[in-house]
DSSP file (Angstrom, degrees, kcal/mol; ACC not computed):
  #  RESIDUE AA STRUCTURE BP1 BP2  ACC     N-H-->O    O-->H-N    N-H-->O    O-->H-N    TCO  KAPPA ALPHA  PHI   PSI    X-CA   Y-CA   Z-CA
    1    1 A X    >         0   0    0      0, 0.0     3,-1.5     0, 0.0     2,-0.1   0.000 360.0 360.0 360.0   4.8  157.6   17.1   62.1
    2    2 A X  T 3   +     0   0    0      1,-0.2     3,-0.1     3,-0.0     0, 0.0  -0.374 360.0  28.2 -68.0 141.7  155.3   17.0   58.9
    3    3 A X  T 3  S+     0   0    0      1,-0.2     2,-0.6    -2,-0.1    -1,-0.2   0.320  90.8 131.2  95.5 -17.9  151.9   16.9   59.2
    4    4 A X    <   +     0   0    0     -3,-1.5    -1,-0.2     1,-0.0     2,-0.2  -0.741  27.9 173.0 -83.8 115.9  151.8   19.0   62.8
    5    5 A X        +     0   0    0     -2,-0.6     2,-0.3    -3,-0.1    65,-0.0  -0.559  20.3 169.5-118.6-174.0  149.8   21.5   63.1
    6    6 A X        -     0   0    0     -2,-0.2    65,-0.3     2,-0.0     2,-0.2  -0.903  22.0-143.4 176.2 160.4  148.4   24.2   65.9
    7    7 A X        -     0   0    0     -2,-0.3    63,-0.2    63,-0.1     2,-0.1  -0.710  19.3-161.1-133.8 171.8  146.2   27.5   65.4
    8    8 A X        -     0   0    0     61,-0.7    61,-0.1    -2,-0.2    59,-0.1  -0.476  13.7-132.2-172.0 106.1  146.9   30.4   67.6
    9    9 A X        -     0   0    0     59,-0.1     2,-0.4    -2,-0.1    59,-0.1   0.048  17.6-166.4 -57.2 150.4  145.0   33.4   68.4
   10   10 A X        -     0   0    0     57,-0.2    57,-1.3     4,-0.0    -1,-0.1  -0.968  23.2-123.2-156.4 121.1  146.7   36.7   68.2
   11   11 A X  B  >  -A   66   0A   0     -2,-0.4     4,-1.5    55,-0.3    55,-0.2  -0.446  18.1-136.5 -68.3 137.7  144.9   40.2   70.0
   12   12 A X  H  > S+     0   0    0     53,-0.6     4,-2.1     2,-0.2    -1,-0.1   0.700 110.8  67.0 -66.6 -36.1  144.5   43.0   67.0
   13   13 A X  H  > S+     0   0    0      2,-0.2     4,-1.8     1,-0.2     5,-0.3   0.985  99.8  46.2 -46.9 -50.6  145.9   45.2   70.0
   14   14 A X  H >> S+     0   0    0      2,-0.2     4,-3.8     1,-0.2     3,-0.8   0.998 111.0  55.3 -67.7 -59.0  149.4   43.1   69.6
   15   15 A X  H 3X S+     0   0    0     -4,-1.5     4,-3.3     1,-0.2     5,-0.2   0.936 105.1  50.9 -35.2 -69.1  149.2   43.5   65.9
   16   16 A X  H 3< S+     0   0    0     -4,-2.1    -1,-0.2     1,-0.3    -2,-0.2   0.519 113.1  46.0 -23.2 -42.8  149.0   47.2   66.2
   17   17 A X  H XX S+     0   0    0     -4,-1.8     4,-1.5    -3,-0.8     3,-1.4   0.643 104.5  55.0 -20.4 -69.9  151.8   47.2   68.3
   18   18 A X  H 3X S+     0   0    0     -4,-3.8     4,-2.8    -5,-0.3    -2,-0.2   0.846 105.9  60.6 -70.8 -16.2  153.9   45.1   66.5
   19   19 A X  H 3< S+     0   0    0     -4,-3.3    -1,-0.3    -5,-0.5     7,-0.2   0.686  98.3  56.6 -80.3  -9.6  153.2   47.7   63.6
   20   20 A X  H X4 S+     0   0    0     -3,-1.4     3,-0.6    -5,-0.2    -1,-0.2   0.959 109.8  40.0 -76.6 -49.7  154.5   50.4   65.2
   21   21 A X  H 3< S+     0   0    0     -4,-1.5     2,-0.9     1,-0.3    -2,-0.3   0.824 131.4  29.7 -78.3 -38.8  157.8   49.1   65.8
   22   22 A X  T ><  +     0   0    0     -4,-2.8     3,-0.5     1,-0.1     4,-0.3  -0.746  66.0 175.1-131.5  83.9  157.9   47.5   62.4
   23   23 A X  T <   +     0   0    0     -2,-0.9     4,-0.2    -3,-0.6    -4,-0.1   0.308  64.6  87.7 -64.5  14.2  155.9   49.6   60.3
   24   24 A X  T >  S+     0   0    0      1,-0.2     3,-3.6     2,-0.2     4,-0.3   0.966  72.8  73.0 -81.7 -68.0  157.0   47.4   57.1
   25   25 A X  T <  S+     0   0    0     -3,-0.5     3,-0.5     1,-0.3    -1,-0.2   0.659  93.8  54.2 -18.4 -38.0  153.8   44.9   57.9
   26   26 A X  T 3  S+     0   0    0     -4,-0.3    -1,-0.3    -7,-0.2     4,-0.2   0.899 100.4  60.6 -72.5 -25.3  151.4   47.8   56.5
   27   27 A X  S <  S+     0   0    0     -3,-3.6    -1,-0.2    -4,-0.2    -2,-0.2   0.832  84.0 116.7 -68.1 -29.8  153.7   47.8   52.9
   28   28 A X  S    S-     0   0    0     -3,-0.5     2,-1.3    -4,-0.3     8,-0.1   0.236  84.2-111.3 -47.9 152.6  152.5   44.0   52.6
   29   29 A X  S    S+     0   0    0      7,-0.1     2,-0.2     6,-0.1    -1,-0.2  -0.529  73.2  92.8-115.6  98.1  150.7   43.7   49.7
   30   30 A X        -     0   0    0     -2,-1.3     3,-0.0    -4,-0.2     6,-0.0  -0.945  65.4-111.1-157.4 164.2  147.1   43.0   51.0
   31   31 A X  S    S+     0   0    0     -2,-0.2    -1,-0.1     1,-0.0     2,-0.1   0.978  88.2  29.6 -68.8 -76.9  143.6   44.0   52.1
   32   32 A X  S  > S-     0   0    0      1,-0.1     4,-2.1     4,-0.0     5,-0.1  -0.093  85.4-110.1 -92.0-176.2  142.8   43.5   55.8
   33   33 A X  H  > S+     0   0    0      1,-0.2     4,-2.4     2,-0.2     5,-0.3   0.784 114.1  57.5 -76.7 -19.7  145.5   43.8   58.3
   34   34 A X  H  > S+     0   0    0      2,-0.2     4,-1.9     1,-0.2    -1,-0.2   0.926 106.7  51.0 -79.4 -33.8  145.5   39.7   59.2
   35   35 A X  H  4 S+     0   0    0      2,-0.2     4,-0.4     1,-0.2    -2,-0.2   0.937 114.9  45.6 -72.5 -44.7  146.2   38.9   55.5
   36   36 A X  H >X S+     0   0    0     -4,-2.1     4,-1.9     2,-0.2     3,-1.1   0.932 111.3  52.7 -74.2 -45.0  149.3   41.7   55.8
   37   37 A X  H >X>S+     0   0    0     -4,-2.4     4,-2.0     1,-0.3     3,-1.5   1.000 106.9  47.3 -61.5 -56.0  150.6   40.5   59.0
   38   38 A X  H 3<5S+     0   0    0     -4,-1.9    -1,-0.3    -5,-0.3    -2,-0.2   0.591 106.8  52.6 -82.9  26.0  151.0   37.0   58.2
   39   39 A X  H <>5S+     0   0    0     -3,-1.1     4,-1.3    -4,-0.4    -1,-0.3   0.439 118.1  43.2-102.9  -1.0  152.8   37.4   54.8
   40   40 A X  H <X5S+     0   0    0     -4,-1.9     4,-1.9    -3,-1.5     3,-0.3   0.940 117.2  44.7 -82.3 -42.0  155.3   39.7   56.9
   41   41 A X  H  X5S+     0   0    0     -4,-2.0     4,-2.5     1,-0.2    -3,-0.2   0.884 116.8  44.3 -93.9 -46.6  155.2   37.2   59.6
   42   42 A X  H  ><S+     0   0    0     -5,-0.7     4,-2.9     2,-0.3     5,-0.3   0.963 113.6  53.5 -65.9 -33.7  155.7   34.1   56.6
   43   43 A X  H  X S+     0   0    0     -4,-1.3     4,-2.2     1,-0.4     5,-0.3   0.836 110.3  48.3 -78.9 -16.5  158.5   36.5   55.1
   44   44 A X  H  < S+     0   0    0     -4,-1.9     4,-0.4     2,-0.2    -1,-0.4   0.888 113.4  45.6 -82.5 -29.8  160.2   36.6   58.8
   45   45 A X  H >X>S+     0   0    0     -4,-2.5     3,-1.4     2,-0.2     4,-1.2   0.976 114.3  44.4-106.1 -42.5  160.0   32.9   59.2
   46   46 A X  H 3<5S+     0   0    0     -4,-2.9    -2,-0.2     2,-0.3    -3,-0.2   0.854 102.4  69.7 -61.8 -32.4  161.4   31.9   55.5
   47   47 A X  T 3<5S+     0   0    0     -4,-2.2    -1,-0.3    -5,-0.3    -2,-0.2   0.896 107.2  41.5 -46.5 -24.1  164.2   34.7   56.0
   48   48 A X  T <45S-     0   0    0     -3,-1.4    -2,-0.3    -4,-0.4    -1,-0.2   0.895 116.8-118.1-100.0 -28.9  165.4   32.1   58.6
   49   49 A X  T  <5 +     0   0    0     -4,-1.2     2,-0.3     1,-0.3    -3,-0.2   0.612  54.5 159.2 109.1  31.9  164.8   29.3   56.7
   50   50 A X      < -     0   0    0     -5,-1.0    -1,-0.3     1,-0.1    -2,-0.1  -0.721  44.5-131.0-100.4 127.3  162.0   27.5   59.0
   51   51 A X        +     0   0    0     -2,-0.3    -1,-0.1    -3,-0.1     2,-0.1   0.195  63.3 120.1 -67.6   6.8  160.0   25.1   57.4
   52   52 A X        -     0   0    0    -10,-0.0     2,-0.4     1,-0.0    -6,-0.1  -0.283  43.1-152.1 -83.7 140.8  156.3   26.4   58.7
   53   53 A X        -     0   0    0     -2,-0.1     2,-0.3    18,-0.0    22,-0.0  -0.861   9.3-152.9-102.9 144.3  152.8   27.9   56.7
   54   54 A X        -     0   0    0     -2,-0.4    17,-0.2   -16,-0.1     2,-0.2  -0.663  12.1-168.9-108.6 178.7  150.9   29.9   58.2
   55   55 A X        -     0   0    0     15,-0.5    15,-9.9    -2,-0.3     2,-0.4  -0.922  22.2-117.7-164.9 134.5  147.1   29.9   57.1
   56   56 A X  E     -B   69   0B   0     17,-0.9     2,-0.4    13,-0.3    13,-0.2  -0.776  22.0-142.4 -88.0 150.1  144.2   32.5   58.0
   57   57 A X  E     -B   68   0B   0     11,-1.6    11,-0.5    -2,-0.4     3,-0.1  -0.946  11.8-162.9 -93.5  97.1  141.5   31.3   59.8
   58   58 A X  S    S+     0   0    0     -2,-0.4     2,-0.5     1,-0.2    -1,-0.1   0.691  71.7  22.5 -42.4 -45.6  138.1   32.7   58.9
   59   59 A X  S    S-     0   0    0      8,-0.0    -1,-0.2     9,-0.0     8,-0.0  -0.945  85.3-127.1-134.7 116.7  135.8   32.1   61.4
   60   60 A X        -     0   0    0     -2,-0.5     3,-0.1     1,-0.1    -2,-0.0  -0.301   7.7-129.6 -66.1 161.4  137.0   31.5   64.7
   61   61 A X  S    S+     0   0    0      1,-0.1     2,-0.2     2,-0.0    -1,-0.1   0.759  91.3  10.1 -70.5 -48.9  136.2   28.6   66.9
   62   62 A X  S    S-     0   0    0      0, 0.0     2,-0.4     0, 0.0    -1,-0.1  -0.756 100.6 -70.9-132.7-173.4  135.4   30.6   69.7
   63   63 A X        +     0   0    0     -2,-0.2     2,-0.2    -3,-0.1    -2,-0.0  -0.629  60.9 168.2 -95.6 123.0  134.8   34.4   70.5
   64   64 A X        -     0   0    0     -2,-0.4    -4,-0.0     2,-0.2    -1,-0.0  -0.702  44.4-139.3-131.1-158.8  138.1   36.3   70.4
   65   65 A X  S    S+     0   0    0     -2,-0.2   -53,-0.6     2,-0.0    -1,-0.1   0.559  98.0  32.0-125.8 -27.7  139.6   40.1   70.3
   66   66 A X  B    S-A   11   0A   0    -55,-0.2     2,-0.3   -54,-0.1   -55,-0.3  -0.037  96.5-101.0-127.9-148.2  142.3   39.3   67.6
   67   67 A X        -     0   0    0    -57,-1.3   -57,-0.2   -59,-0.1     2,-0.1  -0.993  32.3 -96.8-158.4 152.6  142.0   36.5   64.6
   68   68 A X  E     -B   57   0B   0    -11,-0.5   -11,-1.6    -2,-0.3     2,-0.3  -0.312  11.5-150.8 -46.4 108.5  143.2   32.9   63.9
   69   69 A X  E     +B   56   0B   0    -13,-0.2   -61,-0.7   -61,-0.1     2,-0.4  -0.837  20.9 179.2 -89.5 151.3  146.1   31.6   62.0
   70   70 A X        -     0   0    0    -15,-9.9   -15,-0.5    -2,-0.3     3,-0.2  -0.947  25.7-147.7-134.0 140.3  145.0   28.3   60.7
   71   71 A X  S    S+     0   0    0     -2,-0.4     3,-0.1   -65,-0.3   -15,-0.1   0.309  88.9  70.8-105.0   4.3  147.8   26.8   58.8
   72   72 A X  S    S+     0   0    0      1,-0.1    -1,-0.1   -17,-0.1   -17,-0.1   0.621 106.4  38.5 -88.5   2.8  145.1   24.9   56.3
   73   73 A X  S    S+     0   0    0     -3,-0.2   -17,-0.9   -20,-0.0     2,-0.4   0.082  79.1 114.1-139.1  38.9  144.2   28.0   54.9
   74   74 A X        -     0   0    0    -19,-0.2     2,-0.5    -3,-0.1   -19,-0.1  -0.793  50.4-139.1-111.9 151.8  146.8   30.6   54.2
   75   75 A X        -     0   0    0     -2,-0.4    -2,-0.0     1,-0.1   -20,-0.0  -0.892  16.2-147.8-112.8 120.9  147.7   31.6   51.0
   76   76 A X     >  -     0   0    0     -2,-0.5     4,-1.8     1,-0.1     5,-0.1   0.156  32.1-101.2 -86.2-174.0  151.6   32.2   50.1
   77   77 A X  T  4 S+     0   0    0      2,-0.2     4,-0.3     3,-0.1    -1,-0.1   0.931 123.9  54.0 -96.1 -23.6  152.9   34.7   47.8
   78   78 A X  T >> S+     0   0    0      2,-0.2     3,-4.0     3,-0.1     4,-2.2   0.964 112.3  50.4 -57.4 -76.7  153.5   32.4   44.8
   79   79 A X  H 3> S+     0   0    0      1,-0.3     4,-1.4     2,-0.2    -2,-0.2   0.593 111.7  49.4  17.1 -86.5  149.7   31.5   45.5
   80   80 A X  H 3X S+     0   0    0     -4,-1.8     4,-0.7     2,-0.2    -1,-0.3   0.558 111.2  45.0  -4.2 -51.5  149.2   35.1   45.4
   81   81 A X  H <4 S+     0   0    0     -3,-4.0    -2,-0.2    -4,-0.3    -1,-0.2   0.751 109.8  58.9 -97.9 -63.6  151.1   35.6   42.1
   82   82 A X  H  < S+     0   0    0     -4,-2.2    -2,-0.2     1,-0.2    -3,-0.2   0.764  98.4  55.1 -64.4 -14.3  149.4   32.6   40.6
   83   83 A X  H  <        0   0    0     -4,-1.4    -2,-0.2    -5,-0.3    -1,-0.2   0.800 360.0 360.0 -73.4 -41.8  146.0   33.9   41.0
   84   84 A X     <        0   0    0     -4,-0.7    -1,-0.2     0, 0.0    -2,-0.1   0.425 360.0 360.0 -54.2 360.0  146.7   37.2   39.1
């Protein structure tokens, strides 16, 4: 499966949501609230051991309510770590 990729739009309402039932996604250490969900979202999929990156997507494609994960442009937490 290397090399497959997919984006998928995701309503700021459903964030919002998901942050009440798991109010760790605001502890993330980030600005806006897409950068926090998907390194809680990255740290739930490597807790399982599933080989997937997520990447934000800046500017969406078309007009949406939520915001993009693009998996060519997300930044991991070594990433993160190395920049400092």
């Amino acid at each position: 499966m290397d090399g497959i990729s997919f984006e998928i739009s995701i309503d700021t309402r459903l964030v919002q949501k998901l942050i009440e039932i798991h109010p760790e996604i605001n502890k993330q250490e980030a600005i806006t609230l897409e950068e926090r969900f998907v390194l809680w979202l990255d740290a739930k999929i490597k807790k399982r051991k599933l080989d997937y990156y997520l990447k934000i997507s800046e500017v969406p494609y078309e007009s949406v309510n939520g915001f993009r994960l693009n998996p060519n442009d997300y930044r991991d937490i070594e990433d993160m770590e190395n920049m400092r």
